[in-house]
VEXMAR-410136 format. One record per residue (C-alpha): x, y, z. Coordinates in steps of 0.02 Angstrom, whole numbers, plus 50000, padded with zeros to 5 digits. Example, Ala and Ser with C-alpha at 12.3 -4.5 7.8 and 13.67 -1.06 7.14 Angstrom:
REM VEXMAR-410136
506154977550390
506844994750357
REM end
This chain:
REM VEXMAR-410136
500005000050000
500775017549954
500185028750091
500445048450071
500435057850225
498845068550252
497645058050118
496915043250073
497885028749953
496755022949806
497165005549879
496295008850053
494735013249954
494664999549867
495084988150012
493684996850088
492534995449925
492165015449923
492115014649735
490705002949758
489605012149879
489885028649766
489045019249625
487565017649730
487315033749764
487695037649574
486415026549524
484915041249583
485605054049442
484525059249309
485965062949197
487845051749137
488765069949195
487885067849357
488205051649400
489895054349354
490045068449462
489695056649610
490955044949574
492355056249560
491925060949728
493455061249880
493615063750047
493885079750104
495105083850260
494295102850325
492735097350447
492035115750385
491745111650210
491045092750258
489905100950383
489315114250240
489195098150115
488255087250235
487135101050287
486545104650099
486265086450067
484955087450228
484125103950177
483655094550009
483485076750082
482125085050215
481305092850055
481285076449949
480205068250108
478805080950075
478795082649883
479735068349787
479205076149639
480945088149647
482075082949504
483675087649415
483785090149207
484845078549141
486305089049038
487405082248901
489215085148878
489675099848775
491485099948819
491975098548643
490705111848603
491495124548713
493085120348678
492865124448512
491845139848535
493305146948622
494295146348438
494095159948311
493155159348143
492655139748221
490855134348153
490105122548263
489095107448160
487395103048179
487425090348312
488485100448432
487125114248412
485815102648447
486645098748607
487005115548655
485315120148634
484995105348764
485915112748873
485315130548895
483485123348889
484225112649047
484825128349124
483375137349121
482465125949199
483555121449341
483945140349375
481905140949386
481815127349503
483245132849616
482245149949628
480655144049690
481805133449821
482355146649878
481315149850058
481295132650096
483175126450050
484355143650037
485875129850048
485265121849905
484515139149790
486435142849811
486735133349679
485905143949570
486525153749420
485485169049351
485435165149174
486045179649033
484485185848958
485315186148782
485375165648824
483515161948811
483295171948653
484785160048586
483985143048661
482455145648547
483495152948391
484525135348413
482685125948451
481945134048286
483515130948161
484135114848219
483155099048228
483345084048393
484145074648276
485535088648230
484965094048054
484675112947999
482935116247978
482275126047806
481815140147933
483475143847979
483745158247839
482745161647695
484095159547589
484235142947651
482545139647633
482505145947454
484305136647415
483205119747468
481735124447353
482725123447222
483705108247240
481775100147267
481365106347103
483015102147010
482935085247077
481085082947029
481505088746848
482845079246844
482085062046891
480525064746766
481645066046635
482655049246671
481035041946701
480215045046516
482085039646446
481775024446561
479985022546493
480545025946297
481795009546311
481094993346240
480824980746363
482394970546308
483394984746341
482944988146512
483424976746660
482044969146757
481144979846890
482114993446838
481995011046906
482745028846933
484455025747065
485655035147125
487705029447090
489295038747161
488035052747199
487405056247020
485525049946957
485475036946827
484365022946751
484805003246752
485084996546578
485684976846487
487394979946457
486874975046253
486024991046265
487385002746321
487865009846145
486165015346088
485515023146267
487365031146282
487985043946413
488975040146556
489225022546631
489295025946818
489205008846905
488834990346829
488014974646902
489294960546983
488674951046821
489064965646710
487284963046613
486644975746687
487554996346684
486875012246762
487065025746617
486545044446689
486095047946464
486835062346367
485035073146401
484925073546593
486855077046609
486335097246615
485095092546720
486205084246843
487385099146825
486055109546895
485575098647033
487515098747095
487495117847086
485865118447193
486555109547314
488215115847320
487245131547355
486335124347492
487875117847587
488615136347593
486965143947663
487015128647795
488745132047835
488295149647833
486975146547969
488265135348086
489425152448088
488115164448106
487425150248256
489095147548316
489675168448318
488115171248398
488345157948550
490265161848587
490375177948670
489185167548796
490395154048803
490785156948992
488865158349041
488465143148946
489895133249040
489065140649206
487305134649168
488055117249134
489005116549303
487195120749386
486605109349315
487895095149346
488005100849528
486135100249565
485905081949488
487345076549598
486785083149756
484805076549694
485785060749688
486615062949851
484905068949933
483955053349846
485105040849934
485165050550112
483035046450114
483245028050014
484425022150169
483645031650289
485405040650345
485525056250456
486745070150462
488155068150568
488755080050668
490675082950637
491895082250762
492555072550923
492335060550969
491905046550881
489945040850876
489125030250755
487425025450806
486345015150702
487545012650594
487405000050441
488674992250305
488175001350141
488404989150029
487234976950144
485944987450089
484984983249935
484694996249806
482774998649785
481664997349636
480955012549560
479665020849670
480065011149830
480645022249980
481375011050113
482255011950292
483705005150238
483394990250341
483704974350251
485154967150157
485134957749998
484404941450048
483094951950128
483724949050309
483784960850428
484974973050412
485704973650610
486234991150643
487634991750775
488155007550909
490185012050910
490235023751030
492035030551111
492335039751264
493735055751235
494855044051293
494675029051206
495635025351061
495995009351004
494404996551020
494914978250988
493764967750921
493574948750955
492604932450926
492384919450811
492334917250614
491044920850521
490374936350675
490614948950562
492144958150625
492954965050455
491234965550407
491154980650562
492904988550537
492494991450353
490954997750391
491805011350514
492735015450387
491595018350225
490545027650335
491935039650382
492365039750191
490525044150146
490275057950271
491875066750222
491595065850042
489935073350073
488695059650071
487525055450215
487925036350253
486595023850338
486775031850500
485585036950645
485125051450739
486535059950858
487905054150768
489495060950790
491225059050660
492795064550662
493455073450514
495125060050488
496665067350402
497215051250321
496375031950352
497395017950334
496854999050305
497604980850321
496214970950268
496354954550175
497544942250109
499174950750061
500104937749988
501094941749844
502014928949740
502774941649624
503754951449777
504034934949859
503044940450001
502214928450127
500524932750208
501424937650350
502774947450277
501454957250157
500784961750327
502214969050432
502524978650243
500774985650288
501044988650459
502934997550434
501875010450331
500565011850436
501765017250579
502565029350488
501155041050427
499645039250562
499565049250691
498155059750795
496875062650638
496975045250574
496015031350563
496735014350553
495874997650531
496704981550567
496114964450524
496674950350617
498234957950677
499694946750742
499234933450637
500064922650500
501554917150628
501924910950818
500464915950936
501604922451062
502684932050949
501224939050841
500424944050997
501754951751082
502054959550903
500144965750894
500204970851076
501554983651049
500844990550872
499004994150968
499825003751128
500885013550985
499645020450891
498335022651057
499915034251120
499905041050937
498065046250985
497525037750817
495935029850814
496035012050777
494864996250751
495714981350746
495044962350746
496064947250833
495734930050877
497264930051008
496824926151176
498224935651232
497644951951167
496074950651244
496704958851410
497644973151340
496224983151366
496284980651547
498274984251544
498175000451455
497255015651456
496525019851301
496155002051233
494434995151254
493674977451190
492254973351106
491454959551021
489994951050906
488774946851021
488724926650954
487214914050992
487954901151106
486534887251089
486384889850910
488234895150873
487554908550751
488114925250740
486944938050788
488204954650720
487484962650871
489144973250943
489464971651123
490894987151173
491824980051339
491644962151327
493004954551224
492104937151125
492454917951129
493274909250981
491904897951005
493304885550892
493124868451000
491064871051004
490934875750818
492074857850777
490924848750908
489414851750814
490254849050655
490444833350740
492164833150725
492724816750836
492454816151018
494104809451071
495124821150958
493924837351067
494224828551217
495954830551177
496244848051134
495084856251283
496144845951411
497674853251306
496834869951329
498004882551467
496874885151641
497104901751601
496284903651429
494774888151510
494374902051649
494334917751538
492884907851432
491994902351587
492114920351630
491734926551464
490164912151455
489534919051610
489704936951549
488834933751391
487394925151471
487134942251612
487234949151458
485784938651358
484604941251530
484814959151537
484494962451372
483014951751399
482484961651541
482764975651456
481614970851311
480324967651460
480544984551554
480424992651374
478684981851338
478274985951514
478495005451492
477635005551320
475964997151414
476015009551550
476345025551442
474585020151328
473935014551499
474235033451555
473635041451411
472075032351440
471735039851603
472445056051562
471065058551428
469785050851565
470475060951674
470095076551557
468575069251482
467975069551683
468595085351721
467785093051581
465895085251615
466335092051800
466475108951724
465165108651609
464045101151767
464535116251873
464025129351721
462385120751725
462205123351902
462835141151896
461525145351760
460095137751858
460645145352023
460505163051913
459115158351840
458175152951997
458655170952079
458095179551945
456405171251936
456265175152116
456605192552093
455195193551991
454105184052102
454335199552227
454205212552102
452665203052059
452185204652236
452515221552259
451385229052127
450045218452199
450465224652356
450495242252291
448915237252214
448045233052385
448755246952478
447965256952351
446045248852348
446285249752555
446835267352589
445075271752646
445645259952796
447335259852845
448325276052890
449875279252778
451045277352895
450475256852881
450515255652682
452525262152715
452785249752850
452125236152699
453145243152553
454655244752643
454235225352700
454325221452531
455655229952482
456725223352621
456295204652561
456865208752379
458455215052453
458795200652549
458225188752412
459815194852317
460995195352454
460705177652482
460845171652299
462525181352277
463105172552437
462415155152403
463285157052229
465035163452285
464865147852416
464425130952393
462945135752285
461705126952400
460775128552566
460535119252703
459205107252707
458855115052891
458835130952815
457955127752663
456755122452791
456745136852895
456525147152741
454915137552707
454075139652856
454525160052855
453035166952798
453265184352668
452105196452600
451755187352447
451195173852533
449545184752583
448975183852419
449595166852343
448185155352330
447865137652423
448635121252343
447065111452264
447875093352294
446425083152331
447635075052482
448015083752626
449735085752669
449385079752831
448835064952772
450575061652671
452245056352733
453705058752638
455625059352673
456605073752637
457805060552604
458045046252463
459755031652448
459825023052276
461575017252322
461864999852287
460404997252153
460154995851990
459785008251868
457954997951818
457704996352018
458195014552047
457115024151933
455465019751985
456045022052191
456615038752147
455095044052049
454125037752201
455375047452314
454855062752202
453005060652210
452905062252398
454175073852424
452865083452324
451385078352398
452085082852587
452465099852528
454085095352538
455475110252485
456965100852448
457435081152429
459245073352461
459595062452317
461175051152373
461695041152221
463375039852270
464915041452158
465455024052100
465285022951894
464245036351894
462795027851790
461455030851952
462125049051958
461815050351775
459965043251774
459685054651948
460145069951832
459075062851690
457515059351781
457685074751860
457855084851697
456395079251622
455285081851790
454345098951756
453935099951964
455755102551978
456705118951986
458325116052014
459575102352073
461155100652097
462635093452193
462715094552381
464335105652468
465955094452515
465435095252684
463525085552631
464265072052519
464865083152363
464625074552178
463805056452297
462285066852338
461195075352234
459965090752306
458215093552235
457195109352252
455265108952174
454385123452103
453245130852231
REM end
């Protein structure tokens, strides 16, 4: 690997398959220029100018979720074209106009898009480019005079129009007149089918070669049998002449409509190369934005330290069909894609990666580092929310077989080669991934080997992944600050991986169980775990019973999470009960505030009533009683309307309700318009009637309560009752509710209501009949 200091080696991308992942984000251009664009991406080194990048590609991406209708104009490539407009006296042919013409019709319509994106994406309506107005004038001048296809229209000149009318009419003359020689030959003298043909550009008429002497003219062509010639005769050879001329003189007005074209396009060369740029740029970052929403990938932000959450391989991911939008969430045998969390602590360094084959661990490394490569070549990578990457100066890789026969290199050797390089160039800024370092040789030496590279590049302050099935390495971490383990979190019953990632827990080999059920034989297993150091038999154990505290508290966890989900909808249940309750409590007490005011103010008028009959007896008895009396009366009355509204206002400020003592009291208080109200006509005496001024539904049912309360009414009536205690009780509230609905539809009743606090509150309903 040649490594230059402060970069990234084409070799480490292609170890680490960027070229690959670019193509899948080229793949969502409209336009070859585009696409191309995208793949000649690189990863930039200044954190400002990925964070502007990355930030654009979100502005757009957040736009594309609302309106996937947003699209880029595919451009074509008029490098050539400009080139050459750029040289004096050039003329530009047909084709190249054609595309040109492409081109500024592409502009204009990007630049018109860009400008109506400008509110909701000002990163994006950057791009823009305000075209020259002498442009659009030019776009249709090229639209009108050159055809799709490249070819000069008749309406590009008049002169060029009349040039073409006269090769049409030359060439009509022209084949008439071979056509009546044709028709004046004998039969024998013609060759079969023969008609009017064309031959080294000239018109002529098939003849038998027996008749060449008679017909005459020119011989321009002859059968492979030689009976047959193509003779343009001695008559139409004027009229050929004149054809030629016609259209010589129709190739100088074309080429006299390419230079007029072309002179008329190049002082715009420089705008022309701008609108193509615009247009370039825009279908690269559509592209860009396209794949951020296909893989379901969020912004990063950039900067230390290193956290990649929700991260996924990109190439795991399968490209979707056209119109799909996916999460990003399966791979291409349609299995779950598993996302995994790498997240560092400032001072953590170096994580080391263990387990056994087939976990996934240069699966993860490479990962790690294509998503780096992405982000800093300004592509949002299959990433989740609060993210964080550093903005690496260089990124080094030693991943795969390095064997090389033609350097007579071993596996091993091709390795050190790697790592000698690697030493020398990383530093704080780098990234380094290692894969299976310290193997290919002696255990002991390879891990004492490995051992020493990891603590030099954790001093280095490099951030490095590295992958080892050495049981030595395994407690580096807890030897030096800096390192950490990790692992693949792998299924011990079923000895499948699971490519779940487990930071500080180093994995198992899982070697001796993986040959057992590959039923490899019993005696030779027997053999090697007895052979197996104490040492390495205790760190499983531990490691076993690490990974199954593990398996139960992630199985708890799923529980607690389950757990939390039930009582969050369980809580939103009785918050809306809660508010569905609090409202009928509000709307109950606006019902009972409206019938307390509307009770006061028919009582006011009751009085008032009473007063002008009062005033209307004072009057009749004057003759009798001395004035000083018919005061005494009014003021009587008076007084009572006074106090009638004093003790409304108070009831209503208060609990709303009296007493039934007081209600009582009230009752038996005779008042002035009680002189003149007239007897009840109940055929019953209200002696004769007993009634409670109390009534308990609790504990029935609604069918047993209704008729008891209805009862409860009827003599509360009869006995002259002025109030009745309803007690219903709270519970469910379905007695309260058919109290309240009885009640309602009762026209003896005037109000009702629930009781103070202090009297049983919203248990105990109070009753008060008309009088």
């Amino acid at each position: 690997m040649s490594v230059r200091e402060g970069g990234v080696a084409p070799t480490v991308l292609q170890t680490l398959e960027f070229p690959a992942a670019l193509e899948r984000v080229a793949a969502h251009a409209v336009g070859p220029l585009g696409a191309a664009r995208v793949r000649q991406r690189t990863p930039a080194a200044d954190p400002a100018v990925v964070s502007t990048a990355l930030a654009q590609v979100a502005e757009l991406a957040s736009l594309l979720l609302r309106d996937d209708a947003i699209r880029a104009e595919p451009v074509p490539d008029i490098a050539a074209a400009l080139e050459l407009l750029g040289v004096p006296g050039s003329a530009l042919e047909g084709p190249a106009l054609a595309e040109l013409g492409r081109a500024l019709a592409a502009a204009r319509v990007v630049a018109g898009d860009l400008a109506r994106l400008a509110a909701e994406a000002p990163r994006t309506a950057a791009l823009r480019v305000d075209p020259v107005p002498p442009l659009r004038a030019l776009e249709r001048r090229l639209t009108e005079s050159i055809g799709p296809d490249g070819q000069i229209r008749d309406g590009a000149s008049h002169g060029l129009a009349r040039a073409r009318r006269a090769v049409r009419e030359a060439r009509d003359r022209l084949i008439q007149k071979l056509e009546a020689v044709l028709g004046a030959l004998d039969p024998t003298e013609r060759a079969p089918d023969a008609t009017v043909t064309m031959r080294e550009g000239r018109y002529v008429i098939p003849v038998r070669s027996t008749a060449r002497a008679r017909v005459g003219g020119i011989v321009h062509d002859e059968s492979a049998t030689r009976s047959t010639v193509f003779v343009e005769p001695p008559e139409v050879i004027e009229l050929g002449n004149a054809l030629r001329a016609a259209q010589a003189e129709e190739q100088r007005e074309v080429l006299r409509v390419l230079r007029e074209l072309t002179d008329a396009l190049r002082p715009h060369r420089e705008a022309i190369a701008a609108g193509q740029e615009m247009c370039v740029a825009f279908d690269d970052l559509c592209a860009r934005a396209r794949y951020s929403v296909e893989v379901n990938g969020f912004a990063p932000a950039i900067g230390e330290p290193l956290e990649i959450r929700g991260g996924r391989h990109p190439l795991l991911i399968p490209p979707l069909r056209t119109g799909e939008r996916g999460s990003g969430g399966e791979d291409r045998t349609g299995e779950p894609v598993i996302p995994f969390d790498l997240v560092l602590a400032p001072d953590e360094y170096t994580v080391l990666v263990s387990g056994p084959n087939t976990g996934g661990k240069t699966v993860l490394i490479k990962a790690v580092g294509l998503l780096c490569l992405m982000a800093q070549s300004g592509i949002i990578p299959p990433i989740g929310p609060q993210s964080s990457l550093p903005v690496f100066s260089a990124v080094f890789a030693d991943i795969g077989d390095r064997q090389s026969i033609a350097a007579s290199l071993s596996t091993f050797s091709a390795h050190l080669a790697e790592l000698r390089d690697i030493l020398e160039h990383s530093g704080t800024g780098s990234l380094v991934l290692l894969d299976e370092i310290g193997s290919g040789t002696d255990p002991a030496e390879g891990g004492a080997l490995a051992a020493a590279v990891l603590k030099t590049l954790t001093r280095r302050r490099a951030i490095t992944l590295a992958t080892t099935h050495l049981g030595a390495l395994k407690q580096l971490a807890t030897q030096t600050v800096g390192i950490v383990n990790a692992s693949l979190q792998f299924d011990a019953e079923t000895l499948t991986p699971t490519y779940r990632l487990l930071k500080g827990v180093p994995g198992r080999s899982y070697g001796l169980a993986i040959a057992r059920r590959l039923r490899l034989a019993s005696e030779v297993l027997d053999v090697a775990e007895r052979a197996m150091p104490d040492a390495q038999r205790a760190l499983d154990a531990l490691l076993a019973t690490v990974e199954a505290r593990a398996r139960e508290l992630e199985a708890r966890d799923r529980e607690l999470a389950a757990l939390e989900e039930r009582v969050r909808a369980d809580a939103q249940r009785l918050d809306a009960r809660a508010a569905e309750l609090a409202g009928r409590e509000a709307e109950v007490q606006a019902r009972a505030k409206n019938l307390e005011r509307g009770a006061r103010e028919q009582a006011r008028a009751y009085l008032l009533e009473a007063r002008r009959k009062v005033e209307e007896a004072l009057g009749r008895a004057r003759a009798a009683v001395d004035e000083a009396t018919a005061k005494q009366a009014r003021r009587l009355v008076e007084q009572a309307i006074e106090e009638t509204d004093e003790g409304a206002g108070s009831r209503e400020q208060g609990a709303g309700w009296m007493s039934l003592e007081e209600l009582k009291r009230a009752r038996q208080t005779p008042s002035s318009s009680d002189l003149h109200r007239p007897p009840p006509t109940s055929t019953v005496p209200a002696s004769d009637v007993t009634a409670a001024a109390e009534v308990s539904l609790r504990g029935l049912r609604v069918d047993e309560a209704e008729p008891l309360l209805v009862r409860a009414l009827d003599d509360a009536i009869l006995a002259d009752l002025p109030i009745l205690r309803v007690i219903h009780g709270k519970g469910t509230g379905a007695l309260r509710e058919l109290v309240h609905e009885v009640l309602s539809r009762d026209p003896r009743v005037r109000r009702f209501g629930f009781a103070p606090v202090t009297q049983g509150g919203h248990g105990v309903t109070i009753v008060e009949f008309k009088a």
